[in-house]
Each structure stands twice: as C-alpha cells, then as structure tokens.
C-alpha positions in Angstrom: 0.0 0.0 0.0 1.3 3.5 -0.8 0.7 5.1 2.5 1.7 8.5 1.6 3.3 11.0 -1.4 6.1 13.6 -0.7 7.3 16.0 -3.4 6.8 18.9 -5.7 3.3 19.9 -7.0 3.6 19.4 -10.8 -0.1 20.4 -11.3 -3.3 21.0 -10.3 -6.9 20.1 -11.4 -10.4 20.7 -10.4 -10.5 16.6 -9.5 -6.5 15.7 -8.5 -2.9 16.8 -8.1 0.3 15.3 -10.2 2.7 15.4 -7.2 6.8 14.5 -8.9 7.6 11.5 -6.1 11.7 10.7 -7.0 11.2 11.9 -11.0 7.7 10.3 -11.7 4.6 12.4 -12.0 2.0 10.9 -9.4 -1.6 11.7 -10.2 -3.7 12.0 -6.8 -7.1 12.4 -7.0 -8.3 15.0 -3.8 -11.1 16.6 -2.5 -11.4 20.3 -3.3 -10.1 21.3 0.6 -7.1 19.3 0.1 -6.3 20.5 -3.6 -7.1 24.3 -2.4 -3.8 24.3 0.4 -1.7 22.9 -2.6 0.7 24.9 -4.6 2.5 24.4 -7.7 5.6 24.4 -7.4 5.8 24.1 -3.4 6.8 20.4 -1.6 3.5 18.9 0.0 2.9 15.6 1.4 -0.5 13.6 0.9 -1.7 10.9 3.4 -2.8 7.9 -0.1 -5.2 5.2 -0.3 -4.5 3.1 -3.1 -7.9 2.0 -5.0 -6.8 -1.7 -6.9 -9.8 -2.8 -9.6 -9.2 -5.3 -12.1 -8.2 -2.9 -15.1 -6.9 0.7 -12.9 -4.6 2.0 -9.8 -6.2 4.9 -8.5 -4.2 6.5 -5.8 -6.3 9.5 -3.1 -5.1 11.6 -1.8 -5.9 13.6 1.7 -4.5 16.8 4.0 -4.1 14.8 7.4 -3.9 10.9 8.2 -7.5 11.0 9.9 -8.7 12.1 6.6 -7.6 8.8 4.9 -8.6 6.9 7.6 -12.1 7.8 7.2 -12.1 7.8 3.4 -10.9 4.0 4.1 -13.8 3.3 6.9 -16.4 5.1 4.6 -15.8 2.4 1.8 -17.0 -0.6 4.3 -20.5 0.5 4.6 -22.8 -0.9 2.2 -22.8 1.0 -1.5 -20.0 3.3 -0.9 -17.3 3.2 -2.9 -14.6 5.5 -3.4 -16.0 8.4 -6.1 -18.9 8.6 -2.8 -16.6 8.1 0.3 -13.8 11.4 -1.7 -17.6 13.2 -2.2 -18.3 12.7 1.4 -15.0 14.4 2.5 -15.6 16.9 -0.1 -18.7 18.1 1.5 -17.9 17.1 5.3 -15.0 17.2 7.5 -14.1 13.5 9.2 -15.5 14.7 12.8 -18.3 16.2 10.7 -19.1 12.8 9.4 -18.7 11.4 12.9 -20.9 13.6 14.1 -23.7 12.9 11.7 -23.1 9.1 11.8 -23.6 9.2 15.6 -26.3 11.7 15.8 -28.4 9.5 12.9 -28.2 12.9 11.0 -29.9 11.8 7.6 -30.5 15.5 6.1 -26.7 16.2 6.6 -25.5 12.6 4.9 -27.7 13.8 2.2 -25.7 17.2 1.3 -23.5 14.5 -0.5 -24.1 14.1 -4.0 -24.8 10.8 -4.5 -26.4 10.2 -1.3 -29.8 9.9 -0.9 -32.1 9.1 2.1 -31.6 5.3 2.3 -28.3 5.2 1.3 -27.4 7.4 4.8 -29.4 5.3 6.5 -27.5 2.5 5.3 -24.2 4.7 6.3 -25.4 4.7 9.7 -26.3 1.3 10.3 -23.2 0.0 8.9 -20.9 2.9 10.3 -22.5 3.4 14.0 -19.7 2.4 16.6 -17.2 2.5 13.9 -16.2 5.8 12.8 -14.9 6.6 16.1 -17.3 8.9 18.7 -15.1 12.7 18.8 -16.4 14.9 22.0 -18.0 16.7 19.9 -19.7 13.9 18.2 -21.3 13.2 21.3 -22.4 16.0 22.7 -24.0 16.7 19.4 -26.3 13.7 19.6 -27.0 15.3 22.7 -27.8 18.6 22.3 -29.1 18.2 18.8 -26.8 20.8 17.6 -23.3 21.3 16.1 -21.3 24.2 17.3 -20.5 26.2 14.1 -16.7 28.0 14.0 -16.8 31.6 13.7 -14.8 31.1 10.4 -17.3 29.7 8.4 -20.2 32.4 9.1 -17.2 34.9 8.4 -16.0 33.6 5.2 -19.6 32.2 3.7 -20.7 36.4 4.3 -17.5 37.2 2.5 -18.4 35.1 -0.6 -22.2 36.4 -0.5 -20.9 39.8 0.0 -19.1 39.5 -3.5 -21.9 38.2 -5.4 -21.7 33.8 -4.9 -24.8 32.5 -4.1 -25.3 30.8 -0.8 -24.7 27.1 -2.0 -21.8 27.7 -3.5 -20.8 29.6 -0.6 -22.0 26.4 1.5 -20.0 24.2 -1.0 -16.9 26.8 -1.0 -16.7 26.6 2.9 -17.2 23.2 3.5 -14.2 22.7 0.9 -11.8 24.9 2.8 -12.9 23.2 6.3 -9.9 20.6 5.8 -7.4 23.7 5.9 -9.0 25.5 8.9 -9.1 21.9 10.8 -5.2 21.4 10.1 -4.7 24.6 11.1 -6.6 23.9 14.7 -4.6 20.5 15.2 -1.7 22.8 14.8 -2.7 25.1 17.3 -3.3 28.3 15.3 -6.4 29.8 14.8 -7.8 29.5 11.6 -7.3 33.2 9.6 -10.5 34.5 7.6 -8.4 36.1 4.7 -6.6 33.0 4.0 -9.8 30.5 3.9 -11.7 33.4 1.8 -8.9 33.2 -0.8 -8.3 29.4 -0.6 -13.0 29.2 -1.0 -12.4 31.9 -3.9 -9.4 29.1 -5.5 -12.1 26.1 -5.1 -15.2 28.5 -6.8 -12.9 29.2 -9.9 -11.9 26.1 -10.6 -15.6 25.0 -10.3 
C-alpha cells in the first residue's frame, strides 16, 4: 500500500494533483479542501489510499492521516465506494461525518451528492460504533446541535458579499474546512483572509 506521497506539486486540477515522487509524476485524486492548500511548485505531502480494480490503480489523496482513515472506513459501509466516500470528504470534514453518523443525522449525509435518504441510512447502520465517537460527536447527539466556528459564518458572508450564491458559498466553505481543521490540530487559529482566498481558488476552478 502506498501510505503517503512527498514531493513537488507538478499540477493542479479541479479533480486531483500530479505530485513529482523521485522523478515520476504521481496523479492523486483530492477533494477540493485538500487541492485548495496545494501549490505548484511548493513540496507537499498527501496521506494515499491506493484503490486496486481489475483494469486501474487509482491513488487518493488527503491533507491529514484522519482524513484517509475515514475515506478507508467510509468504503466498508454498504454501496459506498470510493468516487462517494472522496464526495463525502468533499462536503464534510471526518468529525463532521462522525458527528452525523452518531447523531443519525440523515439530512446532513444527504448534502453528499450521490447520497440519498436510504443510502445514509444504510451509512449509519453500517458505520455506527465505527467511525470513532469525537467529543464533539457526542455532545451533538445530545444537544441536537453542532457548534458552528466563527470562520465559516465569516467567510460564507465574505463570498455572499461579492456576489456567490449561498450554496456555492456552502460548498466553498465546506471545501476549505480541511485547511481550517489542520490549522486547529496545529494550534493556530484559523485566519478569515486566507480560507476566503483558498473558498475563492475552489469556486474558480468549479
């Protein structure tokens, strides 16, 4: 298994990255989040799930290990494969997942294209217990309610403020959550200016 990709960014397209790995141009296919921290030109490293099927070797690609790991998990419940498990990352972080998983959320499960009401039922069924159970996760199926960063209110306003609709402002946000996460396991605080310009990257390449 390729566990991971270190190099130069060679390129970058709306569905994947070509990453040079010791002279050979890897392509990696990554959600919009994980494409919109990339730059050309600049080292990066990519946590990789190989895909094997009998006539291609798709390699994914993903901003932190956790990522992967739930990409991976996603893939065991019933009817997901991988073009629906990289959608679900597109649209939801991996502790937004596990949040919606143990909360039963269907309407957020939905959000996924791809995914419609029996198919996240089926994700919970198969998934409950397994995607892990985050603090957060559980006070959720608590409460009923998922505290909401101040980032994302900031930088969705900022997109409606220069014209993008609200669900491409949804989309745009949920894309760049992947960055504002790493920068939170990091310690730093996630900076508006930066996720604006990383949601505007992700809406032009749309």
């Amino acid at each position: 298994m390729i566990a991971s990709v270190r190099g130069r960014v060679a390129a970058i397209a709306p569905e994947g990255a070509v990453v040079e790995v010791g002279g050979i141009g890897v392509l990696v296919h990554c959600t919009p989040g994980t494409l919109a921290a990339l730059r050309v030109g600049e080292e990066a490293r990519l946590a990789t799930s190989l895909v094997v099927r009998e006539d291609s070797l798709t390699l994914f690609g993903f901003g932190t290990d956790d990522e992967r790991s739930v990409f991976e998990m996603l893939q065991t419940a019933n009817g997901v494969g991988p073009k629906v498990a990289l959608a679900m990352l597109a649209v939801h972080t991996p502790n937004a997942l596990r949040i919606a998983v143990a909360s039963a959320d269907v309407k957020a499960l939905t959000r996924v294209p791809g995914v419609g009401p029996k198919g996240a039922q089926r994700i919970i069924v198969d998934l409950k217990d397994r995607l892990g159970t985050p603090e957060e996760a559980v006070n959720a199926a608590l409460d009923g309610a998922v505290a909401v960063p101040p980032w994302r209110d900031q930088v969705h306003s900022g997109l409606v403020g220069l014209g993008y609709s609200a669900r491409d402002a949804d989309e745009a946000v949920s894309a760049v959550a992947v960055q504002a996460d790493a920068e939170v396991a990091q310690g730093r605080a996630p900076q508006v200016a930066v996720l604006l310009k990383a949601a505007l990257r992700v809406l032009s390449v749309r």
